[in-house]
N, C-alpha and C positions, 0 to 999 in steps of 0.2 A: 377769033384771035383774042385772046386775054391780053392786057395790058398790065405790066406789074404794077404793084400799088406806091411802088417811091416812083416811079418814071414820070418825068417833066410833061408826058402828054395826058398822064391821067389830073395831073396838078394843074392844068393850061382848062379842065375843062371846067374844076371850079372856078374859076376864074369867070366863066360868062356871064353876065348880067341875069339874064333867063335863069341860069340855075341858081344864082344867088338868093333870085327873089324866091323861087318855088322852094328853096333852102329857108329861107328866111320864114316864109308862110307857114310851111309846116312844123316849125319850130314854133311860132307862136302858138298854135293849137295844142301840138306835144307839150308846150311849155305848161302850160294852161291844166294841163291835165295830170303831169306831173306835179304841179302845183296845189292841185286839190288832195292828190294821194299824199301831198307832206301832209297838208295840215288832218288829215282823215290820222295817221299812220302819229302823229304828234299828239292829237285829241283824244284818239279813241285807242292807242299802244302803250303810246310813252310816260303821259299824266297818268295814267291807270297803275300801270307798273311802276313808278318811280313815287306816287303817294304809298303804296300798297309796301314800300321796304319803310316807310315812317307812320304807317295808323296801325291802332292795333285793334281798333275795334275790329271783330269778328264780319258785323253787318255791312261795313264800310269795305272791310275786304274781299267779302264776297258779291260786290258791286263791283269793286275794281278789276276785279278776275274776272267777273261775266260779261262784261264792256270790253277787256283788254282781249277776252276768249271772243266775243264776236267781231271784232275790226280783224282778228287773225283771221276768220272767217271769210270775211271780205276779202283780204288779202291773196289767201289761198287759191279762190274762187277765181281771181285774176292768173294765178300761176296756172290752176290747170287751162283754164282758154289759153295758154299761153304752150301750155303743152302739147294742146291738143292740133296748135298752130305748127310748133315746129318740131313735133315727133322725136325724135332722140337725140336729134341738136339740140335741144333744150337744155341737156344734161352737159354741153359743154360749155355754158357759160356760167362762169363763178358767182356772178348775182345771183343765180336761181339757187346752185347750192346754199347761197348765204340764204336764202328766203325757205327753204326747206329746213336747215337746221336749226331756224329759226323757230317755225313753225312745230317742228318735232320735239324742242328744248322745253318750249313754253307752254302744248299741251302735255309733258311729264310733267312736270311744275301745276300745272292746271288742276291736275287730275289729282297728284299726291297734296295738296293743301286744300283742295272739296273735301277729298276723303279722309283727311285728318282735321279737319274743321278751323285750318290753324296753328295747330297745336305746335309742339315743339318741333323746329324746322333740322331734320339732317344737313350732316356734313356734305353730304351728296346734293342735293337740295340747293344748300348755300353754294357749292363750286357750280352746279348752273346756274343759281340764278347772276352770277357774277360773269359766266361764259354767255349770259342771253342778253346782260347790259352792254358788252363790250359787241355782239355782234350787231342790238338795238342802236347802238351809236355810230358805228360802221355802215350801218343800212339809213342811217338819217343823214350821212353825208352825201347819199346816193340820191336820194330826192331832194335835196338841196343843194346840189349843181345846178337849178332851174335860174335863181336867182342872180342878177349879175356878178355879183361881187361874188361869188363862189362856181362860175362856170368853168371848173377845171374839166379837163376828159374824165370820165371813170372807166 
């Protein structure tokens, strides 16, 4: 028997101490772990991409791309175990889309500023990399629900 998910008896079960605590428990560790993917995803994403729209040294940008191209790497690396987990339900949760066109935005970006050394940036260009900030800041709201003061649902 399924029980629906507004019904007073499914709501009566969080309720019991027992499941508060093993509620609680695993959130500490979830927490923990989400916690380290912010600051991984802020360190090795964010600073990268967000120096790389103000330096224009050549050498410096191509540090910031090869650091912002490997943490994507990481990131990925989690989506597929992640895929590999939950087979075609994967594809129904809007996070993973945001984490794929993420991933898909930032190596065209990637690949077209390697192989233009820099050089003068398309109009194409510049509308992703303005669509990759906007989903980069969307997806930093996600790993930063860990935090008290930001524990909203996503």
């Amino acid at each position: 028997m399924c029980i629906p998910a507004d019904s007073d008896e499914k709501l009566e079960f969080y309720d019991l101490e027992s499941v508060r605590k093993i509620i609680d428990f695993q959130w500490v560790t979830t927490g923990k772990f989400v916690s380290m993917m912010l600051y991984v995803y802020l360190i090795g994403f964010m600073t990268p991409l967000m120096l790389s729209i103000y330096i224009k040294n050549k050498i410096a940008l191509n540090i910031f791309f090869c650091v912002a191209f490997l943490s994507q790497l990481f990131f990925i690396f989690f989506e597929f175990l992640q895929l590999k987990e939950a087979k075609m339900a994967y594809f129904k949760d809007m996070w993973n889309w945001i984490d794929i066109s993420q991933f898909a935005i930032f190596n065209i970006i990637f690949v077209y500023r390697m192989l233009n050394q820099f050089a003068e940036v398309s109009t194409l260009i510049s509308i992703l990399n303005g669509l990759l900030l906007i989903i980069s800041l969307y997806k930093l709201t996600y790993y930063a629900r860990v935090f008290a003061g930001i524990n909203f649902v996503m």
